[in-house]
PDB file of N, H, CA, C and O in Angstrom:
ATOM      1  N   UNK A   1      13.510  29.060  16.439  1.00  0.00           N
ATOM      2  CA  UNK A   1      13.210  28.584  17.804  1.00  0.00           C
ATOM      3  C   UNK A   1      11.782  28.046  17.877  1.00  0.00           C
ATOM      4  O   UNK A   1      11.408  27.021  18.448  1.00  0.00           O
ATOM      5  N   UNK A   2      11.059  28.927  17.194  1.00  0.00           N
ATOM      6  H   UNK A   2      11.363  29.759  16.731  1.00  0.00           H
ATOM      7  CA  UNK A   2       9.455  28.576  17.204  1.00  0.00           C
ATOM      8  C   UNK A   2       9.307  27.014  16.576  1.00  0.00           C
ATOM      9  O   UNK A   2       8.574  26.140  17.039  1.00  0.00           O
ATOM     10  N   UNK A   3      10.141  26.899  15.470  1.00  0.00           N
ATOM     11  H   UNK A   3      10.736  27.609  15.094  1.00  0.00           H
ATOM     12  CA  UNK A   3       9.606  25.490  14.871  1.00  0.00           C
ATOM     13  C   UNK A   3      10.641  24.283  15.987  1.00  0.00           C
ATOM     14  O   UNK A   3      10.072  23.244  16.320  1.00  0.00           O
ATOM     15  N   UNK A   4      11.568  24.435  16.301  1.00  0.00           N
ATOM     16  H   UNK A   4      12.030  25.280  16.030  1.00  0.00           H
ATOM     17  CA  UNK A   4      12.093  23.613  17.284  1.00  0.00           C
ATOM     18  C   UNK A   4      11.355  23.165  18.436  1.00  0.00           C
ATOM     19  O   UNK A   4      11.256  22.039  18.926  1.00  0.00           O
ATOM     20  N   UNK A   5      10.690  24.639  18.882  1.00  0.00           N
ATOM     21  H   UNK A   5      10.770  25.553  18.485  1.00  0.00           H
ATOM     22  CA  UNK A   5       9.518  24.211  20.477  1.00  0.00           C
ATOM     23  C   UNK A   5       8.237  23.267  19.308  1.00  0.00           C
ATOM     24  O   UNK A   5       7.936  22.077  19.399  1.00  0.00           O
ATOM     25  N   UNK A   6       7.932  23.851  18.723  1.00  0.00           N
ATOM     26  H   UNK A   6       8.176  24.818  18.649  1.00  0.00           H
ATOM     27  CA  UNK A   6       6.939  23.058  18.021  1.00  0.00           C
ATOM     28  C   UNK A   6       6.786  21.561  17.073  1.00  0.00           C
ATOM     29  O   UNK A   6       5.808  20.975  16.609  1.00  0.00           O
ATOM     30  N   UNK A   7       8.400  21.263  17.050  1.00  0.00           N
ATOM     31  H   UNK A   7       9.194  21.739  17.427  1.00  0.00           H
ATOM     32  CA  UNK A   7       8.479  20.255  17.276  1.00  0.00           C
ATOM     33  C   UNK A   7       8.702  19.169  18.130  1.00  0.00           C
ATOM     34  O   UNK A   7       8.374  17.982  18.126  1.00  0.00           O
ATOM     35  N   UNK A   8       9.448  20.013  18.974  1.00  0.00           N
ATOM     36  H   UNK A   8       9.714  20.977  18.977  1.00  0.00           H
ATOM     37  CA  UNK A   8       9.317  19.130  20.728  1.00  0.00           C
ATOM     38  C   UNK A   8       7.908  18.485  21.007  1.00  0.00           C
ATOM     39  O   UNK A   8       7.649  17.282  21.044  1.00  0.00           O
ATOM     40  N   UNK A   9       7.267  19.284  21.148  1.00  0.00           N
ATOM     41  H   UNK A   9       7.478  20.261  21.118  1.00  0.00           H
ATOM     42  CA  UNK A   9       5.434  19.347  21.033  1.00  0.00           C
ATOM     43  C   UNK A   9       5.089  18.263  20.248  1.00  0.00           C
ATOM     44  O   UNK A   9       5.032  17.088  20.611  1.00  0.00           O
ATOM     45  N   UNK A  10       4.876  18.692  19.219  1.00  0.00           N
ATOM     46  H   UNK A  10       4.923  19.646  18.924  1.00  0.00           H
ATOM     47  CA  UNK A  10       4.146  17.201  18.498  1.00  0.00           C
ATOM     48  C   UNK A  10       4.942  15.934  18.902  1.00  0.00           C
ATOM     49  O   UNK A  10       4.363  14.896  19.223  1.00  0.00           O
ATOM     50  N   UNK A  11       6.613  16.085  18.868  1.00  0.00           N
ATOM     51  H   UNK A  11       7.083  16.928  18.607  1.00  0.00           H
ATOM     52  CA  UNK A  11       7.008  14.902  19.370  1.00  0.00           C
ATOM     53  C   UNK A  11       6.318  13.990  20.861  1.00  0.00           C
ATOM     54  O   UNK A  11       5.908  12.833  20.955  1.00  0.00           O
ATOM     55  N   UNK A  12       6.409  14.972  21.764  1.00  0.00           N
ATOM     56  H   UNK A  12       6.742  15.912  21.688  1.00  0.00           H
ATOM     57  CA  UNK A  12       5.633  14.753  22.773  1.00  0.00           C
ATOM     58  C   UNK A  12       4.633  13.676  22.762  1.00  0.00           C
ATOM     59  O   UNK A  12       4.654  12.481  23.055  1.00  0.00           O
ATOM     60  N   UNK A  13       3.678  14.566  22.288  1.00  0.00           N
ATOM     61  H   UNK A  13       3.661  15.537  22.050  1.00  0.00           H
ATOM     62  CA  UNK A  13       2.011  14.296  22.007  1.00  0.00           C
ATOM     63  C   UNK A  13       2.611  13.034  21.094  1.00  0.00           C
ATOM     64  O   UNK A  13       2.350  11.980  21.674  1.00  0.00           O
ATOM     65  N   UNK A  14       3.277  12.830  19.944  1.00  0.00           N
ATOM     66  H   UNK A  14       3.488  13.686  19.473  1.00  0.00           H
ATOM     67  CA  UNK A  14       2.864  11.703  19.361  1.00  0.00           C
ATOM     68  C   UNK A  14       3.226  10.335  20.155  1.00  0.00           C
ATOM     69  O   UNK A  14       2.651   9.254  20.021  1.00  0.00           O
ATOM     70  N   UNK A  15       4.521  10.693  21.176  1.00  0.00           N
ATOM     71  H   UNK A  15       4.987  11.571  21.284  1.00  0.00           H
ATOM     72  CA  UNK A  15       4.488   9.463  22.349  1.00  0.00           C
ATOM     73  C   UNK A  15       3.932   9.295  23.200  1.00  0.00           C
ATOM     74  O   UNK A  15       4.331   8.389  23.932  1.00  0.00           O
ATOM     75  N   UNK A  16       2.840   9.969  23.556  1.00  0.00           N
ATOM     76  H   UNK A  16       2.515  10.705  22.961  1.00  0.00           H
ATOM     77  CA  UNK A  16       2.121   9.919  24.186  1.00  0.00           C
ATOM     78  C   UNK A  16       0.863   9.513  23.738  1.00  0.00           C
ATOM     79  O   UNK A  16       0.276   8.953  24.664  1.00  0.00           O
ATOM     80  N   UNK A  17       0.138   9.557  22.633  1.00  0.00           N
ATOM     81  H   UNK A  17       0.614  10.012  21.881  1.00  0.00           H
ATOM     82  CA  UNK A  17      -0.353   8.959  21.697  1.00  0.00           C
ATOM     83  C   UNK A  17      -0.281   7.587  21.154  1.00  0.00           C
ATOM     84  O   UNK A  17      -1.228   6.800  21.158  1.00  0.00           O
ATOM     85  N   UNK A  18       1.208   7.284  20.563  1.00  0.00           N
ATOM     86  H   UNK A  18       1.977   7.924  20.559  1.00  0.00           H
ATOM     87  CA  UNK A  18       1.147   5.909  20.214  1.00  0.00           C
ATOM     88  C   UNK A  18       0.487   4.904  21.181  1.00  0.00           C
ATOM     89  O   UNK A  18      -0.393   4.142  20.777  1.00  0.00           O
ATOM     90  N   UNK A  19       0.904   4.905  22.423  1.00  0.00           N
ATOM     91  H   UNK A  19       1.619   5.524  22.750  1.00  0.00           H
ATOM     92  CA  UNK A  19       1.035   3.514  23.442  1.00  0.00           C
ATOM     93  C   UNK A  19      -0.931   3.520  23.889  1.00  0.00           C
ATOM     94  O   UNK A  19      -1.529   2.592  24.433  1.00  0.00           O
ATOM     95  N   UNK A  20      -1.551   4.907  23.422  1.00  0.00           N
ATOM     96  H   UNK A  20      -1.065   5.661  22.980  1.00  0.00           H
ATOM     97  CA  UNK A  20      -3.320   4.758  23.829  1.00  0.00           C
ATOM     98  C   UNK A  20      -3.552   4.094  22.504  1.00  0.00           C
ATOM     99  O   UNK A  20      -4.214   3.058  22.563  1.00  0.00           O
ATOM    100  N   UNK A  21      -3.129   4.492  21.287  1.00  0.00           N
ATOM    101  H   UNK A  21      -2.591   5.333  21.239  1.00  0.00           H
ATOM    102  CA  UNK A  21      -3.378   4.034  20.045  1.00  0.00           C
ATOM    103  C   UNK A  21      -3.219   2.504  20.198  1.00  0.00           C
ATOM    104  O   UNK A  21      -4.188   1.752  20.296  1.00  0.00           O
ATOM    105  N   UNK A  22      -1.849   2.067  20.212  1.00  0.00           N
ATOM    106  H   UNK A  22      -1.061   2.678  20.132  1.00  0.00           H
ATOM    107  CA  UNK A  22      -1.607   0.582  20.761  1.00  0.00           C
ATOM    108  C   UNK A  22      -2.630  -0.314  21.117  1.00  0.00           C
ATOM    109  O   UNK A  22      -3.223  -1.293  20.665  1.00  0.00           O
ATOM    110  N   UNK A  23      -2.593   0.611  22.382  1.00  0.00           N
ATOM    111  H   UNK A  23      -2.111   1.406  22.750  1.00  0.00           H
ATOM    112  CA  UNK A  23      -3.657  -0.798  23.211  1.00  0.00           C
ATOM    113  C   UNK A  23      -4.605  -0.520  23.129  1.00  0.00           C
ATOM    114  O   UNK A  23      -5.229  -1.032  24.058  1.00  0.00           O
ATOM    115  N   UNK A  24      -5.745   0.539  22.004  1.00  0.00           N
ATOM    116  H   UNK A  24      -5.238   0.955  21.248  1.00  0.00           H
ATOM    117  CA  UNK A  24      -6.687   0.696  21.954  1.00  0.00           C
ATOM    118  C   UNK A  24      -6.923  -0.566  20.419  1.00  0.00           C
ATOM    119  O   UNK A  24      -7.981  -1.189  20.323  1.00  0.00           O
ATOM    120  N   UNK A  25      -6.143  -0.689  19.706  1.00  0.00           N
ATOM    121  H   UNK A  25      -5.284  -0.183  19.784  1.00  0.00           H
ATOM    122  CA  UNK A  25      -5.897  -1.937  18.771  1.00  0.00           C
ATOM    123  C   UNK A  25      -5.915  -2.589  19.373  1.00  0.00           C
ATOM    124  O   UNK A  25      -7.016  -3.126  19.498  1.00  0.00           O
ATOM    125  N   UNK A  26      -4.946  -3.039  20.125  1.00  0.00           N
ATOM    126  H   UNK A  26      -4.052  -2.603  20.024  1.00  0.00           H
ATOM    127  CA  UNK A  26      -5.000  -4.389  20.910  1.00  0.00           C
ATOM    128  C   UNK A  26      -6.133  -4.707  21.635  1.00  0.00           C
ATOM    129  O   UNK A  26      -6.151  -5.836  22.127  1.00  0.00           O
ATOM    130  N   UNK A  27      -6.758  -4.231  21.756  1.00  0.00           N
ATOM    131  H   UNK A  27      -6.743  -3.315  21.357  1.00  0.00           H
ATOM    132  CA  UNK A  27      -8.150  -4.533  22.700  1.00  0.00           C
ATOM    133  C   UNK A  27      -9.205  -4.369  21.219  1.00  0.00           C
ATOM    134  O   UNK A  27     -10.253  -4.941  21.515  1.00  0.00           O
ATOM    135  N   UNK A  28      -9.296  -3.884  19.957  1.00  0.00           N
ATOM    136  H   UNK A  28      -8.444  -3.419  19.716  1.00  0.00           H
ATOM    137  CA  UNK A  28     -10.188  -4.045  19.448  1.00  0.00           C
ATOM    138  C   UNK A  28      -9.977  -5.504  18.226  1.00  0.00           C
ATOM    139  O   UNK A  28     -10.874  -6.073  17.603  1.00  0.00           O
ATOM    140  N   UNK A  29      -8.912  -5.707  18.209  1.00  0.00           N
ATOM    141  H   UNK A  29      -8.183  -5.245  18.715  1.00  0.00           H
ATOM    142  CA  UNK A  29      -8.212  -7.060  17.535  1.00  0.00           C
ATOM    143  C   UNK A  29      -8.703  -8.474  18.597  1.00  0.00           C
ATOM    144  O   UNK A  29      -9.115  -9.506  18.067  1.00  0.00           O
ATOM    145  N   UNK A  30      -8.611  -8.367  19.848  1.00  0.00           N
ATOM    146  H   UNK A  30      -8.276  -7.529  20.278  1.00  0.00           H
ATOM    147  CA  UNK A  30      -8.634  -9.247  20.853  1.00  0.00           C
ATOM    148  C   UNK A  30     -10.572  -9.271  20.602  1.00  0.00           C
ATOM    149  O   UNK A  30     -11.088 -10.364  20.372  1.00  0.00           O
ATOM    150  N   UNK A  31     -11.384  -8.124  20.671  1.00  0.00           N
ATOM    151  H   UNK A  31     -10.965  -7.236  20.858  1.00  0.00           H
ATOM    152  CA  UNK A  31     -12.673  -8.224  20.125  1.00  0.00           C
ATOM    153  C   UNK A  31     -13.285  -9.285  19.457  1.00  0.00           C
ATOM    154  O   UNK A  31     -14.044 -10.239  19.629  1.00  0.00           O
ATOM    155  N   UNK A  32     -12.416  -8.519  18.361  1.00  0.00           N
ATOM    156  H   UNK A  32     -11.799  -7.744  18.221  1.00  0.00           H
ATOM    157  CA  UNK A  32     -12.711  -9.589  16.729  1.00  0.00           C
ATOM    158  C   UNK A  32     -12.518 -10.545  17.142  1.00  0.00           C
ATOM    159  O   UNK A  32     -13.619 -11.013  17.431  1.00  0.00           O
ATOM    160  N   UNK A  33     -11.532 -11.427  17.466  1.00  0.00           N
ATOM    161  H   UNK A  33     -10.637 -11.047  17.232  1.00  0.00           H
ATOM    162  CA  UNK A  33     -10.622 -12.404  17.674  1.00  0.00           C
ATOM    163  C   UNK A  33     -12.158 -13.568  18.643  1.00  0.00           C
ATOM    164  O   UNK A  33     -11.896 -14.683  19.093  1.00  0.00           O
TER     165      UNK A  33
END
């Protein structure tokens, strides 16, 4: 059960993560650019 909640969790966090990651690229590419 423990590794199931604890993977819910990171799943979470990592979608919640990608889309700041994203557009934190996209805004440092658009920089350069």
């Amino acid at each position: 059960v423990i590794g199931a909640v604890r993977r819910a969790a990171l799943f979470r966090a990592f979608w919640l993560l990608v889309p700041a990651l994203h557009a934190e690229w996209c805004c440092a590419a658009r920089r350069l650019d």
